[in-house]
C-alpha positions as a printed Julia matrix, in Angstrom:
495×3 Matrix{Float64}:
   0.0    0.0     0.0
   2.71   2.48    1.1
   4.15   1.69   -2.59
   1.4    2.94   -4.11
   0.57   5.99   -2.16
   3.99   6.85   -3.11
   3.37   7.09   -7.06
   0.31   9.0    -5.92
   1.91  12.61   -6.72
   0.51  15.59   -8.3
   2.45  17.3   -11.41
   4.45  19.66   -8.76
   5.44  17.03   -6.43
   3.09  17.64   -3.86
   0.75  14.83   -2.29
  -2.65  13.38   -4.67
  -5.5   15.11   -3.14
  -8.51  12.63   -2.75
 -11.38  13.12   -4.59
 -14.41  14.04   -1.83
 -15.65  10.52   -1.53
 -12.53   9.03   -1.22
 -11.29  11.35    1.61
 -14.79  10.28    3.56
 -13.99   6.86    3.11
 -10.3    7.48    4.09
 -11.52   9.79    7.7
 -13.7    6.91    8.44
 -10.65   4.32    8.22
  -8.41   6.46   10.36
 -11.02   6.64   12.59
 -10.87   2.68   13.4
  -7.61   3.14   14.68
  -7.85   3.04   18.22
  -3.78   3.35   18.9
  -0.79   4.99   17.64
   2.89   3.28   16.45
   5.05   6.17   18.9
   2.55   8.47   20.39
   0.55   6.3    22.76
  -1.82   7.42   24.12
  -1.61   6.13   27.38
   2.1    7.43   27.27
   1.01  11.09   26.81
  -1.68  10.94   29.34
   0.41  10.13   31.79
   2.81  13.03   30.55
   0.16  15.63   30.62
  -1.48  14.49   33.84
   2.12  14.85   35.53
   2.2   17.88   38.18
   4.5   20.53   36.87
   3.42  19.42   32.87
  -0.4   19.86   34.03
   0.75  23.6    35.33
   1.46  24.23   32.64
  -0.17  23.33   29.65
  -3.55  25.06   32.24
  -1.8   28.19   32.36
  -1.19  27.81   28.71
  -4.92  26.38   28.25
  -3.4   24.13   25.44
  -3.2   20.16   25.12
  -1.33  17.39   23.3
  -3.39  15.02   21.08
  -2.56  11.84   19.39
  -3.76  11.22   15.29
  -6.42   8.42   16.67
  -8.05  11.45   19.16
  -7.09  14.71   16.61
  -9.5   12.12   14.16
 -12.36  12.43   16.31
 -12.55  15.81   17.38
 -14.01  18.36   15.14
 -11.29  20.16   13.71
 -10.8   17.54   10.64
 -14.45  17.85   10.0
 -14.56  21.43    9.59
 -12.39  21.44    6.35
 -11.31  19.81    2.86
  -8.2   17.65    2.32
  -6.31  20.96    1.12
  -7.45  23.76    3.58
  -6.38  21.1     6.31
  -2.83  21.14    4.85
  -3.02  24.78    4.3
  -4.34  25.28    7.78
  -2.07  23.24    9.54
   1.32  24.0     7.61
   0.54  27.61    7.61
   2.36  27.45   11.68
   5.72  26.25    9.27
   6.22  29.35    8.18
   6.86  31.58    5.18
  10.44  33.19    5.74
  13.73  32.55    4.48
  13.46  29.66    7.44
  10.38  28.84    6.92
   9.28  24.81    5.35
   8.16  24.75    1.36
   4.5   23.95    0.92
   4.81  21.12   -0.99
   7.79  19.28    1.76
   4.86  19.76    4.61
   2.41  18.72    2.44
   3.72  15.56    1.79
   4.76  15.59    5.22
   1.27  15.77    6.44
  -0.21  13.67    4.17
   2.62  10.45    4.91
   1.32  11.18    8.7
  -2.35  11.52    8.44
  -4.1   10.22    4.99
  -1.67   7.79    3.6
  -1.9    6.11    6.65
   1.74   5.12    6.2
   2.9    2.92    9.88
   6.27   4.22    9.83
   5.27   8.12   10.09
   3.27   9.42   13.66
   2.7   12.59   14.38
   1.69  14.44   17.68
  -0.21  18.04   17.5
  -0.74  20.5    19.94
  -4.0   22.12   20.38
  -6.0   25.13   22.31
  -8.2   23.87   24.54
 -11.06  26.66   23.97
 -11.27  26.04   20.35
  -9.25  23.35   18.71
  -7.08  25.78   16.55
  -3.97  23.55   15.68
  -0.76  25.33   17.36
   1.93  23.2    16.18
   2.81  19.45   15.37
   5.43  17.41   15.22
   6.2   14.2    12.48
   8.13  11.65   13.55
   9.48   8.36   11.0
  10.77   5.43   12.02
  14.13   4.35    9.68
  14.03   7.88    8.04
  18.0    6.74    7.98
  18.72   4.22    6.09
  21.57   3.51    8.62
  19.74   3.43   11.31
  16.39   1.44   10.2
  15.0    1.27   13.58
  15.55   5.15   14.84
  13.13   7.34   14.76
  14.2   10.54   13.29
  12.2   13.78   13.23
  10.5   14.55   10.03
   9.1   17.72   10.58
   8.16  20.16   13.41
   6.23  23.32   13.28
   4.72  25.6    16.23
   4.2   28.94   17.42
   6.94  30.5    19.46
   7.75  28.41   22.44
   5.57  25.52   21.97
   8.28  23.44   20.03
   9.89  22.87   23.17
   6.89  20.41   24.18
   6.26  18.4    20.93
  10.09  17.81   20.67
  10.11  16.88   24.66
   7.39  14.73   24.41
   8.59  13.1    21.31
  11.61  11.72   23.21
   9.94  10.7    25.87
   7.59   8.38   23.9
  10.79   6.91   22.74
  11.94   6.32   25.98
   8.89   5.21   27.62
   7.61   3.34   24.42
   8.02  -1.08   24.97
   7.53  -1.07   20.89
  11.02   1.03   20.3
  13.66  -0.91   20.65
  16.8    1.72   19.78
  16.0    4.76   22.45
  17.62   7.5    20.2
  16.5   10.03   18.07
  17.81  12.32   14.92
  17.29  14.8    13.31
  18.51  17.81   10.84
  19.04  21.4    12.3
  17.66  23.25    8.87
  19.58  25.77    7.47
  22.21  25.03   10.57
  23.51  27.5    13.05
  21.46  30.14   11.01
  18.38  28.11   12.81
  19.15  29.65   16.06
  15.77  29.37   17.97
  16.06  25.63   16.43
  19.67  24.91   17.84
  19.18  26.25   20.74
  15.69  24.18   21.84
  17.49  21.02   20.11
  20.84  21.44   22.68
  18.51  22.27   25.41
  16.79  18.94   25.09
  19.93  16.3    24.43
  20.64  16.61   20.72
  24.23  16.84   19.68
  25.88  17.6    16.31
  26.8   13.67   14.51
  28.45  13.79   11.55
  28.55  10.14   11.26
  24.88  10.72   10.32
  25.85  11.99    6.96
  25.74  10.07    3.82
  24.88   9.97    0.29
  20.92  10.92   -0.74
  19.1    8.03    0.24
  21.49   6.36    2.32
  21.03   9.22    5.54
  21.69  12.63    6.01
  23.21  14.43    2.94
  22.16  17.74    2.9
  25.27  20.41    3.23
  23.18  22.99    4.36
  21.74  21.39    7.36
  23.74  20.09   10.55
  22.89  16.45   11.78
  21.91  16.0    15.25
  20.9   12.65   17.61
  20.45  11.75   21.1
  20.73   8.62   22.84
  18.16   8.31   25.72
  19.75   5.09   27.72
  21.24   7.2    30.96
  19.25   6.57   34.17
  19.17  10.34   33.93
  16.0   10.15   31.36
  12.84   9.85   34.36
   9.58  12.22   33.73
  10.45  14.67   35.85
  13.74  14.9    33.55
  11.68  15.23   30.3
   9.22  17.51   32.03
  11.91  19.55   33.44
  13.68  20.19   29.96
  10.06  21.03   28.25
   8.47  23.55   30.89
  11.58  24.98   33.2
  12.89  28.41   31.26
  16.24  27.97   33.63
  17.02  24.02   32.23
  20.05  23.79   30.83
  21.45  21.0    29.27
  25.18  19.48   30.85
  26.1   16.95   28.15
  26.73  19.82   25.59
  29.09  18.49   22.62
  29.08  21.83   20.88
  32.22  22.89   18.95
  31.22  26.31   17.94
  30.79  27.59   21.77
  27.4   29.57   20.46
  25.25  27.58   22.83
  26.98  28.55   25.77
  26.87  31.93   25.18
  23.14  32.08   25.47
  20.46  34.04   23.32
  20.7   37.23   22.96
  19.11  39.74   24.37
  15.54  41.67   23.64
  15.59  44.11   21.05
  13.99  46.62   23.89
  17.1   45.71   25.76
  19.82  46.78   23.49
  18.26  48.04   20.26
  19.09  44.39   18.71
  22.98  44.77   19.02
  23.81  41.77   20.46
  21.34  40.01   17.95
  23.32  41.88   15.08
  26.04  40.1    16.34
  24.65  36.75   16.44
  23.56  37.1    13.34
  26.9   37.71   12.01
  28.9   35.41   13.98
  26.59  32.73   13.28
  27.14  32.51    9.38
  31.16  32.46   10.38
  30.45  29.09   11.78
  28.52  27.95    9.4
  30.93  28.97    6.61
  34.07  27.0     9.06
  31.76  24.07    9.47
  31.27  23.75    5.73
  34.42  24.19    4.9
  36.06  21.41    7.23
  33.1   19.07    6.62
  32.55  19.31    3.33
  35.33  21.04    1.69
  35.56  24.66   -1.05
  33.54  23.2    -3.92
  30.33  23.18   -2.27
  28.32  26.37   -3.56
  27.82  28.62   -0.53
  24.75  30.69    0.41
  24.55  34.22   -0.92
  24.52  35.25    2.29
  27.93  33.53    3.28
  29.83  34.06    0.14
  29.69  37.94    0.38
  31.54  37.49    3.71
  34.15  34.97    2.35
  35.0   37.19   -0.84
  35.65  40.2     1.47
  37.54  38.77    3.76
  41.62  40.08    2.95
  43.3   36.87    3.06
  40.66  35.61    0.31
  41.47  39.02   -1.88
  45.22  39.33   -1.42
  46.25  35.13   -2.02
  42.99  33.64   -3.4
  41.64  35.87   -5.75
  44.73  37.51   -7.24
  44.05  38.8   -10.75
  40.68  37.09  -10.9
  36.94  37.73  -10.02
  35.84  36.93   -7.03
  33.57  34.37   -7.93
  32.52  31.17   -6.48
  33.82  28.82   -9.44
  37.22  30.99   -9.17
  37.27  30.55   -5.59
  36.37  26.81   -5.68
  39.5   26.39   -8.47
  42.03  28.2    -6.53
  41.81  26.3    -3.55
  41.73  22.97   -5.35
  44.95  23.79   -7.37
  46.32  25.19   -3.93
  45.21  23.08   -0.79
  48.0   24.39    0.72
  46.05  28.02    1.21
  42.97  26.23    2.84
  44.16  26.49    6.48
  45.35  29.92    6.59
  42.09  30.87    5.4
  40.35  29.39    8.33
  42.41  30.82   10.77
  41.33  34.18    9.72
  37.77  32.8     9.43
  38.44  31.62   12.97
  40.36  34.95   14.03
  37.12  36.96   13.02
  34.78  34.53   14.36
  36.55  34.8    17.99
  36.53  39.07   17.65
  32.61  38.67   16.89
  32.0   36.11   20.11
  34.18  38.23   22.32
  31.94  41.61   21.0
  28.82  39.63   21.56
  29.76  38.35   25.14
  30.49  42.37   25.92
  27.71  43.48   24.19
  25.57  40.9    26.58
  27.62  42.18   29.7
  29.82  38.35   30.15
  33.36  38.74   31.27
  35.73  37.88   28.33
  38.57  35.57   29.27
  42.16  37.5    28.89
  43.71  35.2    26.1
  46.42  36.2    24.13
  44.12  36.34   21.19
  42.02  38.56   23.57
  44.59  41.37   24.5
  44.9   42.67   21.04
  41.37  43.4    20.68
  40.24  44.45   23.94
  39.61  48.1    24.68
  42.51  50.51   25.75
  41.26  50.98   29.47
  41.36  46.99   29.81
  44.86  46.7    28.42
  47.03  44.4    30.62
  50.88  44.97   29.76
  53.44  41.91   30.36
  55.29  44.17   33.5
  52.09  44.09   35.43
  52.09  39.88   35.63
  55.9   39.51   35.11
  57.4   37.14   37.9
  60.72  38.86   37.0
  61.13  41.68   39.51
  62.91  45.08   37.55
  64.04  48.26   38.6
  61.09  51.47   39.17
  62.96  53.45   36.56
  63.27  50.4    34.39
  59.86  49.33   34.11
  58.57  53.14   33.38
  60.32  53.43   30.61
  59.83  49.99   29.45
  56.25  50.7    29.84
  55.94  53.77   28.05
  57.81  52.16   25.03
  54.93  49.42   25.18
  52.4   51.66   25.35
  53.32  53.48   22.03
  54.3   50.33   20.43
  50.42  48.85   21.17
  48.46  51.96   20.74
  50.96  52.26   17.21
  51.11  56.07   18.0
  54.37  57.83   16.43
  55.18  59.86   19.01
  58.81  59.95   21.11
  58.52  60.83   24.65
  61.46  63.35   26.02
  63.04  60.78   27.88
  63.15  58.43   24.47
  64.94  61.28   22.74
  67.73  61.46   25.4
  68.45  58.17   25.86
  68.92  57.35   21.92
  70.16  60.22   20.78
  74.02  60.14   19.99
  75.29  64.01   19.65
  73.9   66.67   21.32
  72.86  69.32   18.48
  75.58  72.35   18.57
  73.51  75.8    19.27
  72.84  78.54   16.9
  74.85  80.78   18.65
  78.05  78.73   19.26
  79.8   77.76   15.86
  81.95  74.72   16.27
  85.17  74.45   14.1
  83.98  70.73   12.94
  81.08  68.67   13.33
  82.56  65.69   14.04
  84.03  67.49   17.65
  81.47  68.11   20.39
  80.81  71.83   21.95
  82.56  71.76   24.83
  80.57  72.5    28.16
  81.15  76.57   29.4
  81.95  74.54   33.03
  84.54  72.34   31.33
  88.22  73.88   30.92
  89.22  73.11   27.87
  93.6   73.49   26.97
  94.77  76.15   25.51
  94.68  76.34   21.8
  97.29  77.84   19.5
  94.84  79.73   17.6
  92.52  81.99   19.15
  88.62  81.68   18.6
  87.48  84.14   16.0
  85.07  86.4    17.61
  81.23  86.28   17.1
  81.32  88.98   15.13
  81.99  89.15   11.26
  85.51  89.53   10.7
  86.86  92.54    8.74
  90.06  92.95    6.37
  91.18  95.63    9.34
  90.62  93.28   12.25
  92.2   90.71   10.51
  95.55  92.75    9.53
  95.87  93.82   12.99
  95.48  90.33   14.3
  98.12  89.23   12.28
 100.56  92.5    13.54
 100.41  91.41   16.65
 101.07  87.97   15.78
 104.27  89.22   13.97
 105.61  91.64   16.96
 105.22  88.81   19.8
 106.77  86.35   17.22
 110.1   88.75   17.19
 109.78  90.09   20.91
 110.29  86.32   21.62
 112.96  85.9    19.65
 115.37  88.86   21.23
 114.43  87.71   24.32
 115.72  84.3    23.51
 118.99  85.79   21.91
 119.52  87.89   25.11
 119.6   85.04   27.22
 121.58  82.85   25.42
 124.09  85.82   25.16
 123.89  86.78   21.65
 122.3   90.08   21.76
């Protein structure tokens, strides 16, 4: 049967829909079914009657209910094969994250009308009127590898509420004597871009397995997405566990196996908060990991989202050694680091470099104290700079370490100035004055409190010397020249 119901496509891929008598006939078969293959419905009685899950789902006047009870009520009866779908997958979604039409339609129909014993699917309703406020599709063997997993198809709900479907999901799986592997998997869509997603899916066990991925048809193969399972075995897994993860806002999950660190740094905060900053940031540092988990999983000649590959192209290492005389296309990109594998890991270390700078702006931004690291000291603000002489087990001298300090401080803040005390210390020659002519430049000015000898010549005075002054000098010159002389002649007796 399920072969056939599987040719039964329309032209654009989407589910068959049953002509009117046929989908009578089809209501009235589902409605036989007293029982479901996951969702028991003993199993979430006993769930929703529990004390803290009762709280809340009154507070939230809103209630869990199998495909044999959601069959009876009189929401199904209200509408056609198609405005069901429409109604129902509407809570998917219509953004850039939002699920295609024709994925949850097929979705919904493997679950409900094709009657189909591997799919189940929960929904979760308001109490008042019926409405349909989200729903979850699980399928048993969804991976091939894994034939007897179950493995989330498909969840959709208004804000909050996915929480629940996802928690009580698991704990079918746990609770359930017809499953025999307690785990579950599933795909994080569009992958650390799916933030609200991530963060419900660490919250309640799920960790990132790449040995989930495979070729189409085989398991996960999807680039885009990030596989994800949990193994429910520990002791650990009681109600009040599984209630605990689904209702308290505080629960946070221990076992965390989350390379990228964005889990533990929380949501951000409310837009009232900060005027979205610290969103901005998430935002941007989110698509860094995603481009760095892409890369190391799946290589450079995967085609990256638009989104991604305007960051990549402007990144400088990717414009000064990738994309050297070339456009910076994708194909050219893809090419260079094929020819050259050699340039692949330098470009994620920047990748990495930037990604670090955004989570250390996002954990300030969110008021966290940022570990110093030595990665950390060249980007943290002035007033928290930390120079090596303040943790230096070496003890120096006062006079020592100021100076030493002041060169550091101009060689971090990369200011050209010189200090006075630089000057003095480096420079060589003291510069002769203006007023103080020095006979050669290569002798230094002597100091007016240092004798100096006597020289043979006398100085030439400040003043500019005339023809007159000089004749005169040299008369004088002349007369004490010969007064010497008789004086030396008289002695010696020769006068």
């Amino acid at each position: 049967m399920e072969e056939e119901e599987e040719k039964k496509k329309d032209e654009s891929g989407g589910p068959k829909l049953l002509s009117p008598e046929d989908y009578t006939k089809r209501l009235s078969e589902l409605r036989k079914k007293t029982n479901n293959p996951l969702f028991k419905n003993e199993l979430i009685h006993d769930l929703s009657k529990s004390s803290d899950m009762k709280k809340f789902l009154d507070n939230k006047d809103i209630k869990f209910q199998t495909l044999s009870n959601f069959t009876h009520g009189g929401f199904i009866d209200k509408y056609t094969q198609n405005e069901l779908y429409e109604r129902i997958g509407s809570i998917c979604g219509s953004g850039p994250l939002g699920v295609g039409r024709r994925y949850r339609a097929n979705a919904l129909d493997d679950a409900i009308f094709s009657m189909k014993s591997k799919f189940d699917i929960l929904f979760l309703q308001n109490k008042s009127d019926d409405s349909v406020l989200g729903f979850i599709i699980a399928e048993l063997g969804e991976c091939a590898r894994e034939p007897n997993v179950y493995a989330v198809n498909l969840i959709c709900s208004q804000s909050g509420l996915g929480k629940l479907l996802l928690g009580a999901c698991l704990y079918c799986i746990k609770f359930n004597d017809d499953v025999s592997e307690k785990k579950c998997i599933l795909e994080l869509a569009h992958a650390y871009k799916n933030t609200s997603g991530f963060f419900m899916y660490t919250k309640l066990g799920f960790n990132l397995d790449d040995s989930l991925i495979g070729k189409e048809g085989e398991c996960f193969f999807d680039y885009l997405h990030i596989p994800m399972s949990v193994t429910l075995n520990d002791d650990k897994f009681t109600q009040q566990y599984f209630v605990d993860m689904m209702v308290r806002s505080d629960f946070k999950q221990a076992d965390v196996d989350d390379p990228s660190g964005i889990y533990e740094l929380g949501l951000p905060k409310k837009e009232s908060e900060d005027g979205g900053k610290s969103s901005d940031l998430q935002k941007e540092m989110v698509q860094f990991a995603n481009i760095m988990r892409k890369i190391k999983v799946f290589g450079t000649s995967i085609e990256f989202p638009q989104d991604e590959w305007e960051i990549i192209k402007e990144l400088p290492f990717a414009k000064k050694r990738i994309f050297i005389h070339k456009p910076r296309s994708q194909p050219n990109f893809s090419k260079k680091l094929s020819a050259k594998p050699e340039l692949v890991e330098p470009f994620l270390d920047e990748i990495v470099r930037e990604f670090d700078k955004l989570k250390r702006h996002y954990m300030r931004s969110k008021g966290m104290n940022v570990p110093p690291t030595p990665t950390a000291q060249l980007e943290i603000a002035p007033d928290e700079l930390i120079l090596a002489e303040t943790v230096t087990a070496v003890p120096v001298p006062t006079e020592t370490r100021k100076k030493t300090t002041e060169k550091q401080l101009v060689t971090m803040s990369m200011l050209p100035r010189r200090t006075t005390r630089t000057r003095k210390t480096t420079s060589k020659h003291r510069t002769p004055s203006k007023k103080t002519p020095t006979p050669t430049s290569k002798h230094r000015t002597p100091s007016k409190k240092t004798p100096t000898p006597m020289s043979k010549h006398r100085t030439p005075s400040k003043k500019t010397p005339t023809p007159t002054s000089k004749r005169n000098y040299d008369m004088r010159t002349v007369r004490t020249y010969n007064t010497r002389k008789r004086r030396q002649a008289t002695q010696a007796g020769l006068d």
